[in-house]
N, C-alpha and C positions, 0 to 999 in steps of 0.2 A: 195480751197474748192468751190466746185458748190451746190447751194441748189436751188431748183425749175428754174433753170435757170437764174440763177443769177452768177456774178463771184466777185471774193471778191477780191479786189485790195491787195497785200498783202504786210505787214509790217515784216520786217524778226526780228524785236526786239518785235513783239507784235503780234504773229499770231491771225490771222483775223481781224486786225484793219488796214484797208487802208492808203498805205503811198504815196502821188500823187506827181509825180516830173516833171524836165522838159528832153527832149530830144532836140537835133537840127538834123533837116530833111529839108533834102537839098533842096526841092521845097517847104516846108512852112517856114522853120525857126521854132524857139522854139515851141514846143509843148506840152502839159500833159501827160503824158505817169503814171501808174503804176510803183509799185516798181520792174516790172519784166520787164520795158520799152516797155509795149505794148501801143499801141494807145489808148484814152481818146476821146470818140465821142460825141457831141449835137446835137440833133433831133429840126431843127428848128420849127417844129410842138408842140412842149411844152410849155407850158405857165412860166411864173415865179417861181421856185420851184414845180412846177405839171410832174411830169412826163402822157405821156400818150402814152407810148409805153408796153402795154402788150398782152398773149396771142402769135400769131405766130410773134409779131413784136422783143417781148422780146426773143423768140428764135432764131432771128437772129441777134438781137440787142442786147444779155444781158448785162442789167444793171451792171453797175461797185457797189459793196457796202461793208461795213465795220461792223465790227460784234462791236467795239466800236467807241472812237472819231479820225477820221481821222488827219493825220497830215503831213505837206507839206513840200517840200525840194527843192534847187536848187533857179529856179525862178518863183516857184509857191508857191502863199500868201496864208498865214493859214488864213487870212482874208475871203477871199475869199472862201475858203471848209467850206461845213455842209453836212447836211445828209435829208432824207426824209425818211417817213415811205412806204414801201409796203407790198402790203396787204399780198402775198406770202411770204416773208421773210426777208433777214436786210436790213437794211436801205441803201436806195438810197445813191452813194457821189452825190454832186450837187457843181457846181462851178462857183462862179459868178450869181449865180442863174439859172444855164442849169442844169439839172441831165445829169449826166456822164453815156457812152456805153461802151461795146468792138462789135467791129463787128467781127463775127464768121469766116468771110474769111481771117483775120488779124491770120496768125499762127503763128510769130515771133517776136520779139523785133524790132523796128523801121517800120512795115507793115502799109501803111496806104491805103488800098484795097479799106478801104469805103470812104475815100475823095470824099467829092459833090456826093455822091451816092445819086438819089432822089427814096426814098422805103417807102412803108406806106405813101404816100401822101407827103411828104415834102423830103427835103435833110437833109442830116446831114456832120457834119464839123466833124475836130480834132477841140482844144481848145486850142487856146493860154493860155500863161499864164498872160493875160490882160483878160481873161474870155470872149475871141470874137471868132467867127469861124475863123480855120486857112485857110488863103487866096492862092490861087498859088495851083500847084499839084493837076488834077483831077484822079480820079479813070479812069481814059480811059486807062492809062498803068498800071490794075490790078495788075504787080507785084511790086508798086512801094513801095520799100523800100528805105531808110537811105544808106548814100555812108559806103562799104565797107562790103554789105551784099550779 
């Protein structure tokens, strides 16, 4: 489900409640990925639970969000996920205190196009699942996917 530009990370036992897990990608290591294993991005330009990615940044960037309470699998802490309000529609996932992306060049399960992409004034990461930007792998070789894609 897409509302205002927004995409709703999806939980297949609770449609529209966000289920955030981990993936391994071979030049970062473990990452946040959705329940459809797409990439989970941080806008180092955000403040602590503040997103400030909207308008043309959020339609390249749409926000990852949950229609209720998220909840985590693999090696990503349910400690760790909550949500934020927007103004536009549901709530932010946020993790670690980052609010959560997908980047719009990312069209697969394992794409991580936006790795170290700096747009809108700052870079943005994937997320480990220690709630840090994931390190290794830049977006310089745009197609870079997960082995065996």
């Amino acid at each position: 489900m897409v509302a205002a530009g927004c995409a709703t990370a999806t939980n297949s036992l609770h449609p529209g409640r966000a289920e955030i897990g981990t993936e391994r990608v071979s030049s970062l290591g473990q990452i946040l990925v959705d329940g459809k294993g797409r990439t989970l991005y941080l806008f180092v330009a955000d403040l602590p639970n503040q997103s400030s990615c909207d308008g043309a940044c959020a339609a390249i960037w749409p926000p990852a969000t949950s229609a209720g309470p998220p909840t985590a699998r693999g090696a990503a802490q349910q400690s760790q996920l909550t949500t934020i309000p927007r103004p536009e529609g549901p709530r932010q996932l946020v993790y670690g205190g980052h609010p959560l992306y997908y980047y719009q060049a990312d069209t697969g399960r394992g794409d991580i196009r936006g790795q170290a992409l700096t747009q809108f004034g700052a870079e943005w990461y994937a997320v480990s699942p220690q709630g840090q930007q994931a390190e290794g792998g830049t977006s310089a070789g745009h197609g870079a996917r997960r082995p065996g894609r």
